[in-house]
C-alpha positions, 0 to 999 in steps of 0.5 A: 431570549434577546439573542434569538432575535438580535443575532437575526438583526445583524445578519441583516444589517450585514447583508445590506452593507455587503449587498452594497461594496459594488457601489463603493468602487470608485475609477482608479489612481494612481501618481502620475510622476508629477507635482502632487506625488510630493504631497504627503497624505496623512490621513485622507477622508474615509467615507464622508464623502459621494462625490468620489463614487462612481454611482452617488445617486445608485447608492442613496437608491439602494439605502432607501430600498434596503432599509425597507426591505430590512424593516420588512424582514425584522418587523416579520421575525420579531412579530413572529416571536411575539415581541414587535414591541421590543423592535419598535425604538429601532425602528423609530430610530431607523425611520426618523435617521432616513427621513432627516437625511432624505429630507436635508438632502433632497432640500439642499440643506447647507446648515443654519444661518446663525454659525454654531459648531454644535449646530453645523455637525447636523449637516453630517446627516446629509446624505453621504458615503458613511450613511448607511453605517451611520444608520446601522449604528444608531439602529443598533443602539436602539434595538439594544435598549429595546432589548434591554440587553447590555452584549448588544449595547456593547457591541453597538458602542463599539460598531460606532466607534468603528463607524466613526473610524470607518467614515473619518480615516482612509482605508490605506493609511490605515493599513499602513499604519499597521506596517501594510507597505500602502501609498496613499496616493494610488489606488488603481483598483479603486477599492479603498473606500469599499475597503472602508465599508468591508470592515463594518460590514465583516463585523456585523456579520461576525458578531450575528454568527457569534451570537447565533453560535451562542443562543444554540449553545445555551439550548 
């Protein structure tokens, strides 16, 4: 049964992603009293972004690794169900997303010569604080047809609408949205972009314990 082995696949995707909050805390803010405590922040940039990071280049490190440890332990618990085939989109998938973004990144792509706005939307493959949610997302979507399992598809459809969320929109504003009395202009621990991370994180890991909870009820 698909669940046996998907729930397993998440686990993992959550574990990388909760492996990595340290490396989105970033120094400090906080308004100063000056010009800029003024200007309002609406919607202020979520994860596409390394520049805010404390540690950028630790972090496409611990991408690299932990997408071949994760491959490892998935190629493991799928061989020893008997059906590696069924891991194989994802992992082509998986590969082909790492590569392109290693590639671009390392090569230091800044986008085609002729302007297009369809083209110019490659450049988010460049390595960034939202890639490895980018990654789980395309993989997930890959092991659901590789699956042929519609609960699985579902969810991927929305962990990336909640990727996209989590890379476009500011953790504060959006709980601030919620009615959380939040300034967007201070953040003196440093967590709103690990804030960004924890909730693709927190549902991973929900959803591979529901769908653990839901291949023992069946038995």
């Amino acid at each position: 049964m698909a669940t046996r082995r998907y729930w397993f696949a998440l686990a993992v995707f959550g574990g990388m992603l909760l492996l990595s909050l340290p490396l989105y805390v970033r120094p400090g803010s906080a308004c100063d009293g000056g010009a800029a405590c003024g200007v309002g922040i609406s919607s202020p940039g979520g994860l596409l972004t390394v520049q805010e990071l404390a540690r950028p280049g630790l972090l496409q490190v611990y991408v690299l690794l932990a997408t071949l440890v994760g491959g490892a332990l998935l190629v493991r618990r799928y061989r020893r169900a008997g059906k590696l085939g069924r891991l194989v989109p994802a992992l082509v998938v998986a590969v082909a997303f790492t590569a392109a973004t290693a590639w671009l990144t390392f090569t230091h792509w800044h986008g085609f010569r002729t302007p297009s706005a369809v083209l110019e939307t490659a450049q988010l493959i460049l390595f960034n604080g939202a890639t490895p949610v980018l990654l789980i997302a395309v993989t997930v979507l890959a092991l659901a047809a590789g699956e042929r399992s519609l609960p699985l598809l579902a969810f991927g459809v929305l962990f990336a609408a909640l990727a996209y969320v989590a890379a476009t929109y500011d953790s504060f504003y959006l709980l601030g949205r919620i009615g959380l009395p939040l300034d967007t202009l201070r953040d003196p621990k440093g967590i709103r972009q690990m804030l960004n991370i924890a909730a693709p994180t927190a549902a991973l890991l929900l959803a591979a314990a529901a769908a653990r909870r839901a291949r023992h009820s069946r038995k």
